[in-house]
N, C-alpha and C positions, 0 to 999 in steps of 0.2 A: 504494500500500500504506500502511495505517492503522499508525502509530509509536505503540506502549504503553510505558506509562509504567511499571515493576516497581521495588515498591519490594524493595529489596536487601538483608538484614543481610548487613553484614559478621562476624558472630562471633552464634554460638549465645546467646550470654547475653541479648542484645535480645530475640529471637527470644521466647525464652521469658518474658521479663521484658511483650511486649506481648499475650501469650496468658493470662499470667496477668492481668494489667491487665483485657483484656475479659473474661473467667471471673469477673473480681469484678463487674464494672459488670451482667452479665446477672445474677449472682446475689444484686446490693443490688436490682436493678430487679425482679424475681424475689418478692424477700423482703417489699417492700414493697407489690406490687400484690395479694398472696396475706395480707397482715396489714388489708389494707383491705378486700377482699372477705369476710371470715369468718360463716360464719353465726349467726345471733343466740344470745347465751349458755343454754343450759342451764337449762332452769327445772326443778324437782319439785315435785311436789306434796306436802301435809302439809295433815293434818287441827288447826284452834287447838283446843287441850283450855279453856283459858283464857287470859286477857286479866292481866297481873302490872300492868304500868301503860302509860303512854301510846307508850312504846317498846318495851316487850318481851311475848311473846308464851309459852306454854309450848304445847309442841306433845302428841297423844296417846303419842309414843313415850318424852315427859319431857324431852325435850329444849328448850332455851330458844332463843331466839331474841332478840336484840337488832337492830332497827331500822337500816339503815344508813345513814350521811348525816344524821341527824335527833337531836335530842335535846329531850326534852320535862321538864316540872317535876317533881320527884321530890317523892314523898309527904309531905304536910303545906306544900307549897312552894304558892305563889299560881298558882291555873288549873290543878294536879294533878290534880284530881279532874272538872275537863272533860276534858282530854287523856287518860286514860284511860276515860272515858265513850263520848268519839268512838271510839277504838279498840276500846273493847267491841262497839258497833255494827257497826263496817265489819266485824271479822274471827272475833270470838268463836262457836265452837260450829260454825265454816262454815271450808270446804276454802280453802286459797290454793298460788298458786302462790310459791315461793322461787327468787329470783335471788342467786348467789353473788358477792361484788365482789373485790378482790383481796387482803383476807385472809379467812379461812374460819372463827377463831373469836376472840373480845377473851381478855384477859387472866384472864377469869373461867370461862371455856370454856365460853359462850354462842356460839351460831353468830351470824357478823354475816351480816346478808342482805340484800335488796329484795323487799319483801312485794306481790301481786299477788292482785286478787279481783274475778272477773266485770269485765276490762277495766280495771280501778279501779287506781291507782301508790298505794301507801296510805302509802307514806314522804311521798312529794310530796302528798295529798291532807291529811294530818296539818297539816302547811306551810303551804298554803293556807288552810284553814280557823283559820291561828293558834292552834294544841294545839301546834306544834312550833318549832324554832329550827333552820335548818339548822347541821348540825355536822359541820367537815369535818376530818377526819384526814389525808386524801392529798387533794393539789387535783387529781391524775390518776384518782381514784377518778373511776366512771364517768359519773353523777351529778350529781358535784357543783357543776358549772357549775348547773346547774337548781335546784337544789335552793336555792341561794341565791340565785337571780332569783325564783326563788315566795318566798321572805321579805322579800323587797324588797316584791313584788306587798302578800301580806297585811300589811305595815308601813302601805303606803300607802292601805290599804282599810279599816285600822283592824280586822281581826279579832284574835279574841281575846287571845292574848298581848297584845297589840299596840294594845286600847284600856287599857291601863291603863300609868301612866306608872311607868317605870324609874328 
C-alpha cells in the first residue's frame, strides 16, 4: 500500500491565508496574460476640413486635432512652411483614420491623437521625412519609442529639419 503525503493545517488561518495567496497568483497571472492579448486600439474615422500647420489638423465637425508624439516649427519658424506643406499633402481634404493615446485632449482642448491615411502613420511619416521632431510627453505613451528612432533615422539621413544646422 502507497503512503500519501497530506499536507495538514493545523488552524484555519493558514488554511485561508494559502487560498488567498493562490487567488492572487491566478489573478496577477490572469490580469497580465489578458493586458497583453488586447485587441488593437480603437481607430475612427474623421473627414481633415483643413491643414492649420505641420501638426495640427481641423476636422469637418471643427474640431482640432493636434498630432501626437510629434512637434513640428510653428509659423514664421525655419522649415514651417514645408512641415505644413507635407501635411497638406498626406491629409488635407481626404478621410483619416484617428488613434486615441493616453490623454484625449492638450490643454487647449485640441484632441491629441495618431493620424492614419491609406496605411500611411503620418505622425511617424512627418519624422521621417524631417517636417517633424519627435516630442515626447509620456515615454509610456505608445509610440514613443519609434517615434524617436525615426528622428535619429532622419538626423542621420540628413532630411529636412535636419540639413540645416542648429
Amino acid at each position: 500500500m502507497k503512503s500519501r503525503t497530506r499536507l495538514k493545517f493545523k488552524n484555519g488561518k493558514l488554511a485561508v491565508l494559502a487560498v488567498f495567496l493562490l487567488g492572487l497568483a491566478i489573478g496577477l497571472g490572469a490580469g497580465y496574460i489578458y493586458g497583453h492579448t488586447r485587441a488593437a486600439p480603437y481607430m475612427e474615422q474623421a473627414f481633415v476640413a483643413r491643414v492649420i500647420d505641420g501638426d495640427t489638423i481641423e476636422l469637418a465637425d471643427g474640431q482640432r486635432v493636434r498630432y501626437l508624439g510629434i512637434d513640428t516649427p510653428e509659423s514664421g519658424d525655419l522649415y514651417a512652411d514645408e512641415a505644413t506643406a507635407e501635411n497638406k499633402e498626406l491629409v488635407e481634404r481626404k478621410m483619416v483614420e484617428l488613434q486615441r493615446g493616453k490623454r484625449d485632449k492638450d490643454e487647449y482642448g485640441r484632441l491629441l491623437r495618431y493620424v492614419y491615411i491609406d496605411g500611411i502613420f503620418v505622425n511617424a511619416e512627418l519624422v521621417v521625412q524631417g517636417c517633424a521632431k519627435a516630442y515626447i510627453f509620456d515615454a509610456d505613451e505608445r509610440y514613443s519609442q519609434i517615434l524617436v528612432q525615426l528622428e535619429q533615422y532622419a538626423k542621420m539621413a540628413k532630411r529636412g529639419l535636419w540639413t540645416v544646422k542648429e
